[in-house]
KOLNUNU-747512 format. One record per atom (N, C-alpha, C): x, y, z; residue in one letter. Coordinates in steps of 0.2 Angstrom, whole numbers, plus 5000, padded with zeros to 4 digits. Example, Ala and Ser with C-alpha at 12.3 -4.5 7.8 and 13.67 -1.06 7.14 Angstrom:
residues 2
506649725039A506249785039A506649845039A506449895035S506849955036S506450005039S
***
This chain:
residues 362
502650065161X502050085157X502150045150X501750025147X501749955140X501750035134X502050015129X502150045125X501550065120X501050095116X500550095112X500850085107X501550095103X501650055096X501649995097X501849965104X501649885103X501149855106X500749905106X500049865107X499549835101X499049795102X498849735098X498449795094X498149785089X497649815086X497149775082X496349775081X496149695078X495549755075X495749705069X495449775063X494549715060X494149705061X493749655059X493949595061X494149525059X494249475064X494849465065X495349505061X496049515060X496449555068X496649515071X497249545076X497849565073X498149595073X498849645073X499149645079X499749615080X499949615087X500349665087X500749725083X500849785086X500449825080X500649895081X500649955075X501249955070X501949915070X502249935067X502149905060X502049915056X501849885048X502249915044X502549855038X502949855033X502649885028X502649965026X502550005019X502349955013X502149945008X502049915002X502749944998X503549904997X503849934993X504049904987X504149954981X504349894974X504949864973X505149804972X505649774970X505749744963X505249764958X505549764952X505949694951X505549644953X506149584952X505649524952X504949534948X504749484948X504849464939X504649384940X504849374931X504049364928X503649404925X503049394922X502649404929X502549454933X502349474940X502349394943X502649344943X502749294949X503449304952X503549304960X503949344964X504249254964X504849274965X505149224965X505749214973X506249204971X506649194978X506849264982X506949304979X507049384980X506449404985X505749384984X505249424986X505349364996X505449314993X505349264996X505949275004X506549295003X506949345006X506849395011X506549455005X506449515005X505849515012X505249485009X504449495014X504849435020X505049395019X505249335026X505649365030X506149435029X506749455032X506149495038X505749525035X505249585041X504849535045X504549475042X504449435046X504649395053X505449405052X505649375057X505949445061X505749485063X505949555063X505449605068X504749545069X504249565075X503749605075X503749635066X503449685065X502349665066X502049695065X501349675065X500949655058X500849705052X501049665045X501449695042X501549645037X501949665032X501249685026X501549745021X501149755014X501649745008X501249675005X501749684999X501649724993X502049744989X502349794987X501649814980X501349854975X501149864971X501049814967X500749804966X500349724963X499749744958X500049734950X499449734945X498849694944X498249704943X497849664941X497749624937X498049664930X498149634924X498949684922X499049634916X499949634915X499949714913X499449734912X499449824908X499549874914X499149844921X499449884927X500049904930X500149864928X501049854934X501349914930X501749924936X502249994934X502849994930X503149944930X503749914927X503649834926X503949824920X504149754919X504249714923X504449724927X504849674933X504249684938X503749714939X503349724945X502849644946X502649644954X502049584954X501649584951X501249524950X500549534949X500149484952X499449474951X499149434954X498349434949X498649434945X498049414936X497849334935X498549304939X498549214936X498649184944X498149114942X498549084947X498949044949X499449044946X500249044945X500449104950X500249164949X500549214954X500349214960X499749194960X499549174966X499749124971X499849084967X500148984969X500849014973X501249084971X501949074971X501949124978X501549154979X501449184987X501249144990X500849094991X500849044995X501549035002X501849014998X502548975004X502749075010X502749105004X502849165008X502349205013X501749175010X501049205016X501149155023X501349075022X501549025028X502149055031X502949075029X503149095033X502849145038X502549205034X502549255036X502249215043X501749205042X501249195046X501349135052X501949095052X502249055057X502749085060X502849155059X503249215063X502849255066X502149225066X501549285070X501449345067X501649365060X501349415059X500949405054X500449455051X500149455044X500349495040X500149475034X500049485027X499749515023X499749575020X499349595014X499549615009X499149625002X499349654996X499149714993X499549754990X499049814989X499049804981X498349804980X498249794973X498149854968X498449854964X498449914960X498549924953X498349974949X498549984941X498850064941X499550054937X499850114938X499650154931X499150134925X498950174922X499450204920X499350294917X500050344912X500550304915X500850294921X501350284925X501750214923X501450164917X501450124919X502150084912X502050034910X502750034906X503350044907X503750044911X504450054912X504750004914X505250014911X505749984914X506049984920X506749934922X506749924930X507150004931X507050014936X507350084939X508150084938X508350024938X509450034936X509450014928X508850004924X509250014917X509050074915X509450064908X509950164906X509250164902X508750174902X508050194898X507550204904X506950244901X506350224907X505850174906X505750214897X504950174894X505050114892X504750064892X505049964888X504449994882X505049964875X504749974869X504249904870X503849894865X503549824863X503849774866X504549774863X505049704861X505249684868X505249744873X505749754879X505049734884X504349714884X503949714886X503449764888X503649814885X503049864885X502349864883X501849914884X501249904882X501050004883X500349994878X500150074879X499750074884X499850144888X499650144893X498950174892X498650164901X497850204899X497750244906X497350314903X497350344910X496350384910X496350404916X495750454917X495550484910X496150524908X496150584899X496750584900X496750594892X497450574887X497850634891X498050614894X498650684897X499150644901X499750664898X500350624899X500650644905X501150604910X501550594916X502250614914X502550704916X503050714912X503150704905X503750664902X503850654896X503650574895X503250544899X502950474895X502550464890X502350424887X501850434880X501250464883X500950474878X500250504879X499750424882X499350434887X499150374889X498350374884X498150314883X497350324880X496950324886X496150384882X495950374891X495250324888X495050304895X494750224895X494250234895X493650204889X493150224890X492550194897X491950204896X491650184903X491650104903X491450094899X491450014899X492249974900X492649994900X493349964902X493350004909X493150064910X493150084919X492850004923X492349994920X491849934922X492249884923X492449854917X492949804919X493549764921X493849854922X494449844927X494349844933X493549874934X493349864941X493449764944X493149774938X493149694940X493649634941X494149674937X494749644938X495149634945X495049714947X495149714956X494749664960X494049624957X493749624961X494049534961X494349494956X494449454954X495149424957X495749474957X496249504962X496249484968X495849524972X495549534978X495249444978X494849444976X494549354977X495249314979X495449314973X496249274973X496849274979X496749334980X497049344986X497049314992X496349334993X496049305000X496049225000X495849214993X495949134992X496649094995X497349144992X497849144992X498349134999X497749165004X497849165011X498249235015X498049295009X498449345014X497749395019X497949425023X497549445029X497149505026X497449555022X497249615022X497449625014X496949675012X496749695005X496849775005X497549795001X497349855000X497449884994X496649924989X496949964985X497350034984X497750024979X498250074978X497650154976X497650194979X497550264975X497850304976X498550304977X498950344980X499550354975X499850394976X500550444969X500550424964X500150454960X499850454956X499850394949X499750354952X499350304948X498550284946X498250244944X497650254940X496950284943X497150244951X496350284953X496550344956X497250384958X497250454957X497050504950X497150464947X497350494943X496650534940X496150484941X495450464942X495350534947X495550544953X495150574959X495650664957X496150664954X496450734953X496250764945X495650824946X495550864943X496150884940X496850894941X497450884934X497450844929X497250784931X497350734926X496850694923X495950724926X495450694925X494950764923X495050754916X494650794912X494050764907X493950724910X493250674908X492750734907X492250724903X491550744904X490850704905X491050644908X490450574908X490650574916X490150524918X489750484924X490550494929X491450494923X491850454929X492250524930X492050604926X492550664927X491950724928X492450774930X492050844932X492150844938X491250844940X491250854948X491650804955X491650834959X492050784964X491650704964X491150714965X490750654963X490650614960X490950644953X491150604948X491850554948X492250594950X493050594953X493150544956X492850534962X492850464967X492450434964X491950414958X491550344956X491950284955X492650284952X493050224949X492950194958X493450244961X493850234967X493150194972X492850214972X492150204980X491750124975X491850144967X491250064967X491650024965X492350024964X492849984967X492849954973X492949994977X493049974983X492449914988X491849964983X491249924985X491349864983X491549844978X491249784974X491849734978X492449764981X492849704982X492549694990X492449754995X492149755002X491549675001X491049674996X490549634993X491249554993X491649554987X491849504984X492249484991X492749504995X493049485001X492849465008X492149475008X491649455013X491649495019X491449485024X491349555029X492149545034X492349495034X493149485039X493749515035X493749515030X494449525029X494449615030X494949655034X495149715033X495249745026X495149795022X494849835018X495249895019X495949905017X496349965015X496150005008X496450065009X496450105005X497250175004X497650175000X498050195002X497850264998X498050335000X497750374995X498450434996X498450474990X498850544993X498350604996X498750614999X498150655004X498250735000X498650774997X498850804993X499350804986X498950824982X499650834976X500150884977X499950934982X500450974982X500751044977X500151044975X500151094969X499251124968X499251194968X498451214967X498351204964X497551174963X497151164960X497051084958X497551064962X497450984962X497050954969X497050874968X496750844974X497050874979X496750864985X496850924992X496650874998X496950895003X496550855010X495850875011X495850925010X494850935010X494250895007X494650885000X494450804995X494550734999X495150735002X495250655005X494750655009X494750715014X494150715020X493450685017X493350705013X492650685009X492650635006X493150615004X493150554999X493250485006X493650495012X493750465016X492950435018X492450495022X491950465026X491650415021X491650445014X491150385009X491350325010X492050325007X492550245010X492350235016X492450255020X491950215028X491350205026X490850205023X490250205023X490150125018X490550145013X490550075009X490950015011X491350015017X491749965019X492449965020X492850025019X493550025021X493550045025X494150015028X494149995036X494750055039X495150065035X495650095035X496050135027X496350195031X496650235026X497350255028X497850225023X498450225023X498550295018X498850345022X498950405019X499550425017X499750435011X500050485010X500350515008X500550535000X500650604996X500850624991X500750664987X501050674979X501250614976X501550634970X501750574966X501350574960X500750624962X500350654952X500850704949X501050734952X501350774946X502250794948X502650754944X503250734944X503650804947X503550874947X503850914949X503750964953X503150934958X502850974962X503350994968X503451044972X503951054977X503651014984X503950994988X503550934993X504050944997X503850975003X504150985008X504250955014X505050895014X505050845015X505350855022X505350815028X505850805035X505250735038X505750745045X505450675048X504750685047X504250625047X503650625050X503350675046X503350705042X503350755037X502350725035X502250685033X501550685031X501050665036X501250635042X500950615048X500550655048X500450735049X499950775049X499250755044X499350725040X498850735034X498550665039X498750605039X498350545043X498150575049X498350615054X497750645058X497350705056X497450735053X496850765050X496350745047X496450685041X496050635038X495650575046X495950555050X495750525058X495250585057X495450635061X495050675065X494450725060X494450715053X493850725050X493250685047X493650635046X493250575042X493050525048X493450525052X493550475057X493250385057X493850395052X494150325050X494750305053X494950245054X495850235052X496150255050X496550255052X497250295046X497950265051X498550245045X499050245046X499450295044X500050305047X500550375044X501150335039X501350385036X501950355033X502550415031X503050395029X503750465028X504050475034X504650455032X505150465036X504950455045X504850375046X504850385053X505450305054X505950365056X506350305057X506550295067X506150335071X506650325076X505950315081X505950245086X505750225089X505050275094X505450315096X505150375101X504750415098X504950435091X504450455086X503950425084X504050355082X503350305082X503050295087X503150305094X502750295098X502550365100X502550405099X502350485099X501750475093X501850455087X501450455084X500850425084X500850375089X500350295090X500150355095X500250375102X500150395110X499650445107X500050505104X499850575106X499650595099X499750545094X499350585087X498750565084X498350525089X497650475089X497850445082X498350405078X498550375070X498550295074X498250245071X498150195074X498950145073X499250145066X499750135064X500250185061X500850135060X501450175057X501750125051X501650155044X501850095041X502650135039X503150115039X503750105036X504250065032X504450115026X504750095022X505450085022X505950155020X506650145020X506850135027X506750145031X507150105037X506950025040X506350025036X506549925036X506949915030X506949955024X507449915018X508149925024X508449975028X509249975029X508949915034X508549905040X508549865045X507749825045X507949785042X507249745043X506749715049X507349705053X507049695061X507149745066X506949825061X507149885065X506549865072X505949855073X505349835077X505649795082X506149755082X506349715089X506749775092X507049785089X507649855090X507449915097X506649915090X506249975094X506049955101X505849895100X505349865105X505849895111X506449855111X506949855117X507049915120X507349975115X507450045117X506650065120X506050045117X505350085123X505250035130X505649985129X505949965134X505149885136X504949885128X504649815130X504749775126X504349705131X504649635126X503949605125X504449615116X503949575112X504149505109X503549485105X503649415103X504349425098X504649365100X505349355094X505149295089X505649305084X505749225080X506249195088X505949125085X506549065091X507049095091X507449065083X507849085083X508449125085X508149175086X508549245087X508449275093X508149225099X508149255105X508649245110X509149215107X509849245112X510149315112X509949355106X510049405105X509849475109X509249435113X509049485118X509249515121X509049585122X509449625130X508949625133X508149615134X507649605138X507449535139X507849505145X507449445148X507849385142X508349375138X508649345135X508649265138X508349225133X508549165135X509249135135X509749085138X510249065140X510249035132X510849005128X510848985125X511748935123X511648875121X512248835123X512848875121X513448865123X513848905122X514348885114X
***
C-alpha cells in the first residue's frame, strides 16, 4: 500500500510531489537581506533530499521588517536577482519553492542570535521598531504604533514583495502571521489596543491581515498557491485563541488563501507552552475540520511513522519540518525507505539506495 506522506498534492496549478515540506527557518546570514552562499547551501542541501517544498526562511518587505540584521529580504531587486540560481536548483531537483514574506514589527531590530547583545543600536544597524500599540516585547524598546495610513502602505509593500517574488520564479507565497510578529501582533487583543478601523473588535483585529492577503491573492494571479502561516493560540487567557483562528481562517478561504500553516505562541515571551512530539498538530486539525481549509502541521515531527499517521488518520494535508531537516536534510529519502516507498532521487545519490538501487561503477 503507497504511503499518503508521499503522495502528490496540487494546490491551484502547483503540484507537490509528496507532503513532506521544509518549515520556513531563520539563518541570520544574509548581508543587507541578499542570501548569499550560506542560503545557497542551506535551501540546495533539502533539495537534494526529495522533499515536496522547501519554505524560505522570514523574509522582510522593507529593511524595518526583518527580525535581525542578518535576516532576508526581498524590498530590492538585487534580492530578488540573488534567489534566482537557488529557485533553478531547487527546481532541477523536482521540488518547489516558496517565501514567507514577513514584517516582524516590536520584534524586530536584533541582532544575530550568537552575539553577546540582543537589540542593534543605530550604528550596529538598528532601526525603531513599530507595532499594532505602543506596548513592548519583554524588555525591547517601546515600538511606535503605526498609523492607518502606514497600515496602508505596508500592505502595499506585501503586495510589491509578493509581485517580485513570483517574478522571481518561486512557486508559493506565504504570509508570516504567526509568533508574534506584526500581523499577530495585529490579530492578539494583548498587544492591539487600537481604537480605529485596525483594533477592538475581532473584525477589526483581522482587517491588516485578510486586505493583505486580498490584495496580494489580486497582485499573484489566480495560480500561484496562497499561504498563510498563523499561531493558532498564544497560550495565555485572554489572548488570540483557536476559536479566533477558526474564524479568521474561513475568511482567509473566502478571500483567496489556499492553505494555513499552523502554529503557536511566540506573542508573549513567557507564556507556558506545553511542548512533546506533534505537540500542535491538534490545532491544524481542528482549524481543517472547522474552517475547512488546508492546513499543514508543524512541532516536533521527527519520525517517519508519525508523519505518515499525521497525513492517513489526521485529515492535515502536509507536514512541514524544521529541526530535523536542520540535523538531516535529506531526512524525506530516509523516510521514504523505512514506509517502505520509492521516491524520486537527485542522480547523483542513487547508489545509495536500499529500494531498487541502481548498480553503480565500482
Amino acid at each position: 500500500m503507497s504511503s499518503s506522506l508521499f503522495s502528490p498534492i496540487k494546490i491551484r496549478s502547483t503540484e507537490f510531489r509528496n507532503r513532506v515540506w521544509v518549515s520556513p527557518m531563520c539563518q541570520y546570514s544574509a548581508d543587507n537581506g541578499v542570501v548569499g552562499d550560506w542560503h545557497k547551501v542551506h535551501l540546495g542541501s533539502f533539495a537534494t533530499g526529495g522533499v515536496g517544498l522547501i519554505m524560505v526562511e522570514a523574509t522582510g518587505v522593507e529593511p524595518e521588517g526583518r527580525i535581525s540584521v542578518g535576516c532576508t529580504g526581498l524590498w530590492s531587486e538585487e534580492q530578488a536577482q540573488a534567489f534566482k540560481p537557488i529557485i533553478k536548483f531547487v527546481h532541477d531537483q523536482g521540488a518547489k519553492i516558496g517565501i514567507q514574506l514577513a514584517h516582524a514589527g516590536r520584534k524586530g531590530s536584533t541582532m544575530l542570535p550568537w552575539d553577546d547583545h540582543e537589540i542593534a543600536a543605530q550604528n550596529e544597524g538598528g532601526w525603531t521598531t513599530i507595532s499594532a500599540s505602543a506596548i513592548s516585547y519583554k524588555d525591547f524598546p517601546v515600538p511606535k504604533q503605526m498609523s492607518v495610513e502606514e497600515i496602508q502602505t505596508l500592505a502595499n509593500k506585501f503586495v510589491e514583495a509578493s509581485t517580485r517574488a513570483v517574478k522571481a520564479g518561486f512557486d508559493v507565497i506565504e504570509l508570516h502571521a504567526a509568533h508574534g510578529y506584526l500581523f499577530h501582533q495585529f490579530l492578539s487583543p494583548i498587544t492591539n489596543q487600537r481604537q480605529d478601523a485596525y483594533g477592538g473588535s475581532f473584525e477589526n483585529r483581522i482587517r491588516f491581515l485578510v486586505e493583505t492577503s486580498e490584495l496580494v491573492r489580486v497582485a499573484i494571479g489566480s495560480e500561484i498557491p496562497l499561504f498563510v502561516r498563523i499561531s493558532a493560540t498564544d497560550w495565555v487567557e485572554g489572548g488570540w485563541d483557536t476559536e479566533q483562528s477558526i474564524r479568521l481562517c474561513k475568511i482567509l478561504k473566502e478571500v483567496g488563501v489556499d492553505l494555513i500553516d499552523v502554529s503557536s505562541g511566540g506573542l508573549v515571551h513567557d507564556a507556558k507552552i506545553v511542548t512533546g512530539p506533534g505537540y500542535q498538530v491538534g490545532f491544524a486539525a481542528e482549524i481543517k475540520n472547522g474552517s475547512k481549509i488546508m492546513t499543514s502541521a508543524v512541532g516536533q515531527i521527527n519520525d517517519p511513522a508519525q508523519a505518515e499517521d499525521i497525513i492517513k488518520n489526521k485529515n492535515i494535508d502536509a507536514v512541514m519540518i524544521g529541526r530535523q531537516m536542520l540535523r538531516n536534510p535529506r531526512w524525506a529519502i530516509g523516510a521514504a525507505e523505512e514506509l517502505g516507498e520509492k521516491i524520486s532521487w537527485s542522480v547523483q545519490l542513487e547508489r545509495a539506495r536500499k529500494l531498487g538501487a541502481r548498480k553503480s561503477p565500482q
